[in-house]
PyMOL Python script that loads the backbone (N, CA, C, O; Angstrom):
from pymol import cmd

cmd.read_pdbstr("""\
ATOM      1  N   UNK A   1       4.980  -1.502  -9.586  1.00  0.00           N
ATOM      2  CA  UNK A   1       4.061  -2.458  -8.981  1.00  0.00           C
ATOM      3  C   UNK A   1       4.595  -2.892  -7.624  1.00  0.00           C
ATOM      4  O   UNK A   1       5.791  -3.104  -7.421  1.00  0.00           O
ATOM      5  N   UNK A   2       3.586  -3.019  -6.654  1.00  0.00           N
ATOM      6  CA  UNK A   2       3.812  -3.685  -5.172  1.00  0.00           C
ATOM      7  C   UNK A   2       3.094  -4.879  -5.084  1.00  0.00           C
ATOM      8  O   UNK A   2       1.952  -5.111  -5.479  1.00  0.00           O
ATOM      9  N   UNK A   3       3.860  -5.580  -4.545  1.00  0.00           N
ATOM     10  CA  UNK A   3       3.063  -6.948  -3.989  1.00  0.00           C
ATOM     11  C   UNK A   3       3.424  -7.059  -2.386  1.00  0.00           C
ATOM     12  O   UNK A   3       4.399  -6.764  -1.694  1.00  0.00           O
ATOM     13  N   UNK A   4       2.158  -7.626  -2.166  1.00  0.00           N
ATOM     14  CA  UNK A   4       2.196  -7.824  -0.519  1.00  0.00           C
ATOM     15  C   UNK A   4       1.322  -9.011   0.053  1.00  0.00           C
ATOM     16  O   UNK A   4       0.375  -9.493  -0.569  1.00  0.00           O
ATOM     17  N   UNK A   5       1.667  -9.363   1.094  1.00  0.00           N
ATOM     18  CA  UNK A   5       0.645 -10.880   1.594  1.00  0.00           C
ATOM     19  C   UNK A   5       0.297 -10.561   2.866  1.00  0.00           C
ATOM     20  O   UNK A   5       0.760  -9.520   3.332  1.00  0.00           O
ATOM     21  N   UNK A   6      -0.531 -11.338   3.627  1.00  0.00           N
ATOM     22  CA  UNK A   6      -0.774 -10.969   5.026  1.00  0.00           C
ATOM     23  C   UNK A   6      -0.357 -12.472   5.658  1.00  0.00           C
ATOM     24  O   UNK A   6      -0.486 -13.447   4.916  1.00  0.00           O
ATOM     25  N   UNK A   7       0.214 -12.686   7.228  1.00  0.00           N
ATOM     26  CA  UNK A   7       0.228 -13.650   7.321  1.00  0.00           C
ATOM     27  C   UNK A   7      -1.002 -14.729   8.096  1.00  0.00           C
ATOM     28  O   UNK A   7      -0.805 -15.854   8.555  1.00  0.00           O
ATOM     29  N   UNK A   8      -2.342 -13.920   8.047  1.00  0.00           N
ATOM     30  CA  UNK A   8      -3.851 -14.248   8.315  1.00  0.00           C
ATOM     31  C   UNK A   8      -4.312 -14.588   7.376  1.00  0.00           C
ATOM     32  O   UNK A   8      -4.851 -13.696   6.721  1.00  0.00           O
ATOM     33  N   UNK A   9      -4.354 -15.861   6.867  1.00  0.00           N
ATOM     34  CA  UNK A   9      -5.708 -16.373   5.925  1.00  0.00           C
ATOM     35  C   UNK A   9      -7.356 -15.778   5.722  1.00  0.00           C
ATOM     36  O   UNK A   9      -8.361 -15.912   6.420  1.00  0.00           O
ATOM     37  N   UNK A  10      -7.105 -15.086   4.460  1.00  0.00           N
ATOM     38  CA  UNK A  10      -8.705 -14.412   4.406  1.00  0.00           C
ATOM     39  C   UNK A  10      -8.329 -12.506   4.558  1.00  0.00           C
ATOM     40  O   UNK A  10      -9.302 -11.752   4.536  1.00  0.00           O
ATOM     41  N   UNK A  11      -7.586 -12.190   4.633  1.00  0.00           N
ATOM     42  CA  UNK A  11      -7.046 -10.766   4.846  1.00  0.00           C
ATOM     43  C   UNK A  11      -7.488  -9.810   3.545  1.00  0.00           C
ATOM     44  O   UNK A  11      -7.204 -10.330   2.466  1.00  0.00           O
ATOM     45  N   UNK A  12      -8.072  -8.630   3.470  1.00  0.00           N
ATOM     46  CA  UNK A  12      -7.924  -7.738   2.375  1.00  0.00           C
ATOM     47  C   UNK A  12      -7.101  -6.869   2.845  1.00  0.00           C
ATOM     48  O   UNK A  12      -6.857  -6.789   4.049  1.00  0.00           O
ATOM     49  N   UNK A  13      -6.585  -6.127   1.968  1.00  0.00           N
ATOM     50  CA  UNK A  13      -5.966  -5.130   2.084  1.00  0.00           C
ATOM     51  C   UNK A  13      -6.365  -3.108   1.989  1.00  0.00           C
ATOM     52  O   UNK A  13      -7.264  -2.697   1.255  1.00  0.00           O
ATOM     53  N   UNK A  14      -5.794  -2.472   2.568  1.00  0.00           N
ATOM     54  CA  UNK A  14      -6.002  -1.051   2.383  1.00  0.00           C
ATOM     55  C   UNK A  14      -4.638  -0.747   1.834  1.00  0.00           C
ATOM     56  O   UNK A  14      -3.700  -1.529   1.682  1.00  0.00           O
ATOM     57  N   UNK A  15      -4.714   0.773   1.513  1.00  0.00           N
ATOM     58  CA  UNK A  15      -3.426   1.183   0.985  1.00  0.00           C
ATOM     59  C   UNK A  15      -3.344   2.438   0.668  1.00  0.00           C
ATOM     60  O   UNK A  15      -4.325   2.777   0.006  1.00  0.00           O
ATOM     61  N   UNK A  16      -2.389   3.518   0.902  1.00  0.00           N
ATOM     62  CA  UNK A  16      -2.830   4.743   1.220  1.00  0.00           C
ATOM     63  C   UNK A  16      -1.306   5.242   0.041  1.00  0.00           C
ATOM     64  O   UNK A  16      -0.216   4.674  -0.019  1.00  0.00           O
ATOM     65  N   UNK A  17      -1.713   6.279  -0.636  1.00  0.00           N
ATOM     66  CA  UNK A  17       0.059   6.250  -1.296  1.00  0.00           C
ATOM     67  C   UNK A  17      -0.176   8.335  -0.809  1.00  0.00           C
ATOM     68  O   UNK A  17      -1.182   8.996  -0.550  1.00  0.00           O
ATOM     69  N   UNK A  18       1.026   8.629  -0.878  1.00  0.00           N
ATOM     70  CA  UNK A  18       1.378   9.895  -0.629  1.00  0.00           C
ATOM     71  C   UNK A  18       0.150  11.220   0.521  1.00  0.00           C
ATOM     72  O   UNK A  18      -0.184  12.390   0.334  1.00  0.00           O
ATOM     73  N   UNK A  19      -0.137  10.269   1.570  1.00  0.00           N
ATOM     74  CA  UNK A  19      -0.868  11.298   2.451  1.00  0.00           C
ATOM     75  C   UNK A  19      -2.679  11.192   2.111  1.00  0.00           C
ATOM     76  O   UNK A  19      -3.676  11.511   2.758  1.00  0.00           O
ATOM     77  N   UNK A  20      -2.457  10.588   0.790  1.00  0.00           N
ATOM     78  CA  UNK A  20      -4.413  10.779   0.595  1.00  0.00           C
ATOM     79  C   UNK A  20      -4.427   9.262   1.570  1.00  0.00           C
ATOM     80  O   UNK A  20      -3.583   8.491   2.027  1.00  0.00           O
ATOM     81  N   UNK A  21      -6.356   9.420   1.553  1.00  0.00           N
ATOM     82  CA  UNK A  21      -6.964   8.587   2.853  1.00  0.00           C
ATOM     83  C   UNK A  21      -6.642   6.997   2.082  1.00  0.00           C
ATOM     84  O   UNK A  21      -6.816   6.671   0.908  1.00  0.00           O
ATOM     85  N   UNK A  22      -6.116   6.197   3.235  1.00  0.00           N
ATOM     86  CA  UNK A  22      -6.747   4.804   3.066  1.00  0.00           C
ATOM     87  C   UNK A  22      -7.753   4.205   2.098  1.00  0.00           C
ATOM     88  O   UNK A  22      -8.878   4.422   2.548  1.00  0.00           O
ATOM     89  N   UNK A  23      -7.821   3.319   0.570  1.00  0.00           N
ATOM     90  CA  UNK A  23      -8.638   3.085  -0.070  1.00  0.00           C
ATOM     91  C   UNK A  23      -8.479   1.518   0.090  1.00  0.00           C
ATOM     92  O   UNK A  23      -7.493   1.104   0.700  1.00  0.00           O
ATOM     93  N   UNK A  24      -9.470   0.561  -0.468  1.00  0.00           N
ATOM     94  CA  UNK A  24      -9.055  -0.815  -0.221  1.00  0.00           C
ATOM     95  C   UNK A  24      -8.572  -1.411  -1.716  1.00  0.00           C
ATOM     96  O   UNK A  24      -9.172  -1.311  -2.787  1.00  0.00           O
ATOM     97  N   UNK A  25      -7.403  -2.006  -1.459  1.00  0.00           N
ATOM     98  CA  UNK A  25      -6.378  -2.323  -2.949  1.00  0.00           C
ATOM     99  C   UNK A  25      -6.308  -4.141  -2.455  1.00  0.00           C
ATOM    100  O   UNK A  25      -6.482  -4.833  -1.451  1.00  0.00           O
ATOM    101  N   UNK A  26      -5.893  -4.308  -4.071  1.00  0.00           N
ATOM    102  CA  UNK A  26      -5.381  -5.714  -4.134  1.00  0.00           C
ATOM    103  C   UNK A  26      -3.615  -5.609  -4.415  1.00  0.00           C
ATOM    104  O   UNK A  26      -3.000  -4.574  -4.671  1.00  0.00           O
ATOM    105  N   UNK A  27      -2.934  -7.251  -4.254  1.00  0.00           N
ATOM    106  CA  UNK A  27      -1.644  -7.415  -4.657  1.00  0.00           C
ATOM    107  C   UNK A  27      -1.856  -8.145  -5.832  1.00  0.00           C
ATOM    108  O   UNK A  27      -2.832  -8.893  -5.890  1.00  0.00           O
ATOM    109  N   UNK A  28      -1.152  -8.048  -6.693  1.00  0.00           N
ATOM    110  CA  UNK A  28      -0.178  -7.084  -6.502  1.00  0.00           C
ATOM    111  C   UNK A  28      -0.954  -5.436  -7.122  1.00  0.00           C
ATOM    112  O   UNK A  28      -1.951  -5.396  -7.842  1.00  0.00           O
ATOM    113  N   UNK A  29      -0.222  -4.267  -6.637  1.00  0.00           N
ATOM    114  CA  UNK A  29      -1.063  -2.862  -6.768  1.00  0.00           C
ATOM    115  C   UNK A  29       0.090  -1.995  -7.679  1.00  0.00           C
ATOM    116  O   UNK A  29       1.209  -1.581  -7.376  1.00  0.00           O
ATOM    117  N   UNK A  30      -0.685  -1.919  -8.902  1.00  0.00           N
ATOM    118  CA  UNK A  30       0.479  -1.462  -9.765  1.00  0.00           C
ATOM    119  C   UNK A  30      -0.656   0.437  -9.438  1.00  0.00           C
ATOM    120  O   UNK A  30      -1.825   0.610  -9.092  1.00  0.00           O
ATOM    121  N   UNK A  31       0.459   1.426  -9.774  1.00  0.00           N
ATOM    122  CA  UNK A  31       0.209   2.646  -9.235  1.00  0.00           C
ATOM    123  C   UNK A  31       0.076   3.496 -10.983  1.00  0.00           C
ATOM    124  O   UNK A  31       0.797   3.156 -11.922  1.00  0.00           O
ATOM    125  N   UNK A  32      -1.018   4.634 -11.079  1.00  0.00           N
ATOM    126  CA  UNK A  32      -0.974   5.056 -12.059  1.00  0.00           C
ATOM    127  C   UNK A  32       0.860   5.446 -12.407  1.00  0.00           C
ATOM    128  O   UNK A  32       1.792   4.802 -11.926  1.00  0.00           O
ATOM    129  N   UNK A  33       1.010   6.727 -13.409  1.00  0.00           N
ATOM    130  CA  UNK A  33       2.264   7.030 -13.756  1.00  0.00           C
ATOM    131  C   UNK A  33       2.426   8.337 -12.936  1.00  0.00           C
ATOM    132  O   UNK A  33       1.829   9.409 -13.044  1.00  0.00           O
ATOM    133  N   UNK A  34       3.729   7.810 -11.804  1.00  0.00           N
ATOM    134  CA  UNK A  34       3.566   9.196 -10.515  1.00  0.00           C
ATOM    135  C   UNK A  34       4.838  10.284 -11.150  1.00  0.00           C
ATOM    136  O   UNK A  34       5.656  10.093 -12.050  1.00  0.00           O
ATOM    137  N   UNK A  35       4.605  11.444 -10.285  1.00  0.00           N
ATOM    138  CA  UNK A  35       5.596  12.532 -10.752  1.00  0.00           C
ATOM    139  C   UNK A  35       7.103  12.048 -10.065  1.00  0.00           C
ATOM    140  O   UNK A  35       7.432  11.236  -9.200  1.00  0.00           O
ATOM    141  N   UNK A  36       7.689  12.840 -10.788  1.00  0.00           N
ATOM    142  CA  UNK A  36       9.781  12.819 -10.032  1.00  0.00           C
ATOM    143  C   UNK A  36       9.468  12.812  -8.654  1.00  0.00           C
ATOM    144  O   UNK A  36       8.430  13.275  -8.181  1.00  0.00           O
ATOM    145  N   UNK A  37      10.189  12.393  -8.153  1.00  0.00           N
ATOM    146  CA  UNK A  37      10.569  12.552  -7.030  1.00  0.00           C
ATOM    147  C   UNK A  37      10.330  11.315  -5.885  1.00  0.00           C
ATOM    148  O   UNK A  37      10.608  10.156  -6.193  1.00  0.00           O
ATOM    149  N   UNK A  38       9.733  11.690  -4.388  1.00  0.00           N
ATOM    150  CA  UNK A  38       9.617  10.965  -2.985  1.00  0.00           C
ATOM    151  C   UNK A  38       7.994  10.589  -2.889  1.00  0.00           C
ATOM    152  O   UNK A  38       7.046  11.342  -2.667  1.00  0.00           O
ATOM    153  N   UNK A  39       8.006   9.786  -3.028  1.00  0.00           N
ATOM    154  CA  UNK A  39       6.810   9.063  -2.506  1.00  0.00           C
ATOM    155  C   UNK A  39       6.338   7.654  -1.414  1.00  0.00           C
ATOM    156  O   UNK A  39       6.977   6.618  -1.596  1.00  0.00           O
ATOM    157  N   UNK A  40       5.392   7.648  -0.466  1.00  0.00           N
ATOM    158  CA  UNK A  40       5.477   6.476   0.149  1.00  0.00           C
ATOM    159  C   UNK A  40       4.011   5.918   0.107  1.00  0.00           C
ATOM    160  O   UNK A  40       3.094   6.721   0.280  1.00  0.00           O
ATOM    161  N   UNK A  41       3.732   4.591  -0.112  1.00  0.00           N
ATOM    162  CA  UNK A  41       2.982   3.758   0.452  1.00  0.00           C
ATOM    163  C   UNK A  41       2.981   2.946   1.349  1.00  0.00           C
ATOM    164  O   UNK A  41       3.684   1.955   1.551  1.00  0.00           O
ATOM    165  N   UNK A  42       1.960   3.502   2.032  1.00  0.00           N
ATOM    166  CA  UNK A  42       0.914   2.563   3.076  1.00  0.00           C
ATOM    167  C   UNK A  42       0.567   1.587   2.929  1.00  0.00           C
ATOM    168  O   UNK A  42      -0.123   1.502   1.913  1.00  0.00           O
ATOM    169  N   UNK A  43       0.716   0.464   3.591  1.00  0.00           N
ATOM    170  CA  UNK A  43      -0.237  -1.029   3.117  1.00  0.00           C
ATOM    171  C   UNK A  43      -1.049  -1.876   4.231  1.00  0.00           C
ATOM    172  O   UNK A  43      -0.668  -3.036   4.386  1.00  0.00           O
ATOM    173  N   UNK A  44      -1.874  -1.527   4.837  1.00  0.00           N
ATOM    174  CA  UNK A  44      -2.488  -2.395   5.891  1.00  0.00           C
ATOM    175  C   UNK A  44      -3.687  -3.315   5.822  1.00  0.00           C
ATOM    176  O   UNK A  44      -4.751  -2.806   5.467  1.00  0.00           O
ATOM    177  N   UNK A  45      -3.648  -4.799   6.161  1.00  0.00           N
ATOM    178  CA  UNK A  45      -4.249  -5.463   6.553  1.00  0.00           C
ATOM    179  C   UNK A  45      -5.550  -5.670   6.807  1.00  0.00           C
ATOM    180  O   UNK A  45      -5.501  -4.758   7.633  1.00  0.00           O
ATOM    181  N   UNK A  46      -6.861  -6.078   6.877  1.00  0.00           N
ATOM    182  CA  UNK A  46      -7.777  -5.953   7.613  1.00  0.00           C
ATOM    183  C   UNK A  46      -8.156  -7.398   7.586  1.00  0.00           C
ATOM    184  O   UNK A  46      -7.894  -8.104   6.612  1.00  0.00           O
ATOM    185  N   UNK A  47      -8.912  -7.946   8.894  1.00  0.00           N
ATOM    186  CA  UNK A  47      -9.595  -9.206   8.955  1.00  0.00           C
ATOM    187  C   UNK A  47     -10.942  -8.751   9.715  1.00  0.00           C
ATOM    188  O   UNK A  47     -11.048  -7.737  10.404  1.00  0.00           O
ATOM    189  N   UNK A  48     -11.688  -9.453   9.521  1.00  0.00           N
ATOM    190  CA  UNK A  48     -12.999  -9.502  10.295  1.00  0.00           C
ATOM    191  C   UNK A  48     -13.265  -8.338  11.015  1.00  0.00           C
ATOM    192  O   UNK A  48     -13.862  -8.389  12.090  1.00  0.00           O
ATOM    193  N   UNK A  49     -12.811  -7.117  10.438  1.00  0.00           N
ATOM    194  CA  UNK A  49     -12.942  -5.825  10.788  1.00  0.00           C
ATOM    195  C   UNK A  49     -12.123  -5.327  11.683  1.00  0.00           C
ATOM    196  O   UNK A  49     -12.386  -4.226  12.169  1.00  0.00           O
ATOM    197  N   UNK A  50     -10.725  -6.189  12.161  1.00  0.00           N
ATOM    198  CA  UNK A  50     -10.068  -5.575  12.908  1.00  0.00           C
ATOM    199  C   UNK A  50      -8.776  -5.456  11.500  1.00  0.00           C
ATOM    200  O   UNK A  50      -8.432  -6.240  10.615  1.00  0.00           O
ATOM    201  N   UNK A  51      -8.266  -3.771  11.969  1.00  0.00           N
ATOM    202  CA  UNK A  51      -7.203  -3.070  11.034  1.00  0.00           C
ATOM    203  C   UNK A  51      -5.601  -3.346  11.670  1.00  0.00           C
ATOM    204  O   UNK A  51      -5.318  -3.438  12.865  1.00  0.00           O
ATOM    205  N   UNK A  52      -4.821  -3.430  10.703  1.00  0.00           N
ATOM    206  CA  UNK A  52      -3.528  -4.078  11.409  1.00  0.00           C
ATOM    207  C   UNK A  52      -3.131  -2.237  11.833  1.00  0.00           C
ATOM    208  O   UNK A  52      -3.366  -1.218  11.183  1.00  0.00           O
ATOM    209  N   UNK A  53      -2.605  -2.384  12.885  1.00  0.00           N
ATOM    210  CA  UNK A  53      -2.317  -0.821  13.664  1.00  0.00           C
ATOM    211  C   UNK A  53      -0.948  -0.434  13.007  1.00  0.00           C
ATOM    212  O   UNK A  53      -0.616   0.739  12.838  1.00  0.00           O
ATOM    213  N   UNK A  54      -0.358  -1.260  12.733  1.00  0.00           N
ATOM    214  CA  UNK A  54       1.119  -0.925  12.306  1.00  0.00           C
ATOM    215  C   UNK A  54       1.234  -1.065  10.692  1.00  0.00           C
ATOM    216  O   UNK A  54       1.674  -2.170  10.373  1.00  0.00           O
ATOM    217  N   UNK A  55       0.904  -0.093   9.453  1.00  0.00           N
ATOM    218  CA  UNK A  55       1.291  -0.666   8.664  1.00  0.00           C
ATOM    219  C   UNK A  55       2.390  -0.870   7.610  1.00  0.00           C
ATOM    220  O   UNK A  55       3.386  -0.215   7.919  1.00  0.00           O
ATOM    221  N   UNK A  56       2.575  -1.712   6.221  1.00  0.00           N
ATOM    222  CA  UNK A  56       3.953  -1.499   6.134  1.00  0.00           C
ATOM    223  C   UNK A  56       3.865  -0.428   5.457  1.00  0.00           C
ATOM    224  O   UNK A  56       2.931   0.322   5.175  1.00  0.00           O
ATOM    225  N   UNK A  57       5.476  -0.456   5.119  1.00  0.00           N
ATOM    226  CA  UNK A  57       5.551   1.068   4.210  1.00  0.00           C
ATOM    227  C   UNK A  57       6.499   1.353   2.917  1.00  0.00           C
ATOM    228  O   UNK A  57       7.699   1.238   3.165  1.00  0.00           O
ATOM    229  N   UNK A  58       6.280   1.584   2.040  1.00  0.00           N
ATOM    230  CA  UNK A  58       7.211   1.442   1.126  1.00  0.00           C
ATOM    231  C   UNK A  58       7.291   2.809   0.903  1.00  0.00           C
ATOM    232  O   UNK A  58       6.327   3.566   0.799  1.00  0.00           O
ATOM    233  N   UNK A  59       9.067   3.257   0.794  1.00  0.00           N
ATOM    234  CA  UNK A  59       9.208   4.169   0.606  1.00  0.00           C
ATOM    235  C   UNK A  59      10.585   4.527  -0.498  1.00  0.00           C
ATOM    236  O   UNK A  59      11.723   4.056  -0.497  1.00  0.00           O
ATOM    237  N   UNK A  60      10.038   5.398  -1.264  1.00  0.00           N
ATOM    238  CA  UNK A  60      10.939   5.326  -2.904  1.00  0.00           C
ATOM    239  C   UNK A  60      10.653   7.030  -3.844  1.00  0.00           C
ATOM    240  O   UNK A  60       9.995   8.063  -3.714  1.00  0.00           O
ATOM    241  N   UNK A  61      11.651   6.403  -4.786  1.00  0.00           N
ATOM    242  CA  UNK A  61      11.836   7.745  -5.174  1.00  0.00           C
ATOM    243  C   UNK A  61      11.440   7.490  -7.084  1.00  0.00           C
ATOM    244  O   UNK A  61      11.626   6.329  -7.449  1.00  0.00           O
ATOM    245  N   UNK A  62      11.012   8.339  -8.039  1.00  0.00           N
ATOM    246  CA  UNK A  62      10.811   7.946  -8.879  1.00  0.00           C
ATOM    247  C   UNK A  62      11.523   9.391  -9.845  1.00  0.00           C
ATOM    248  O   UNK A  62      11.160  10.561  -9.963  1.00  0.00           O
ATOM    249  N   UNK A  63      12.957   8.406 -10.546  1.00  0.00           N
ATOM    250  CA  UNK A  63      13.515   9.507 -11.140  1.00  0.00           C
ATOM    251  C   UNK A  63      13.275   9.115 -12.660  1.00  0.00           C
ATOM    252  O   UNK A  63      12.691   8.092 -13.019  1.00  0.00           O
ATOM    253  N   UNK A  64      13.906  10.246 -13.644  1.00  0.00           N
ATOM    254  CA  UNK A  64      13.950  10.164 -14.757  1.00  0.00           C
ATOM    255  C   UNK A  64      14.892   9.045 -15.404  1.00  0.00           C
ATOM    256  O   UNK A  64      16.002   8.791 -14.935  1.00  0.00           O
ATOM    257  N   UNK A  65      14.301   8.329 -16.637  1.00  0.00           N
ATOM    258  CA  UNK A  65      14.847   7.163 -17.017  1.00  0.00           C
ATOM    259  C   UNK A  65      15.425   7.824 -18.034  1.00  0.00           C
ATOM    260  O   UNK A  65      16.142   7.222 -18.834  1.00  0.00           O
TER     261      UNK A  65
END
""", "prot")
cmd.dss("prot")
cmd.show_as("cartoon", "prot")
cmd.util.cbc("prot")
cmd.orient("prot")
């Protein structure tokens, strides 16, 4: 699970995980069950239709327990 905030009152969020397109997500964004290995998410912002240009990024690895 990810959690994230914006610091704009009223903000939704997008969120993009491993290269597929931008979808619009909530926090906190728990992720189906991903394969071994490198994966990153995308997390950007939107207000009143303007998109935050920079977004964050979480980047992690998911090994065997």
């Amino acid at each position: 699970s990810f959690s994230f905030t914006s610091s704009e009152s009223g903000s939704s969020f997008e969120c993009k995980l491993d290269g597929k397109p931008f979808k619009p997500c909530r926090s906190p964004l728990t992720t189906k069950a991903l394969s071994y290995g490198r994966h990153t998410l995308l997390v950007r912002a939107v207000l009143t239709g303007n998109t935050d240009p920079s977004p964050a990024r979480f980047s992690f690895k998911v090994v065997k327990g």
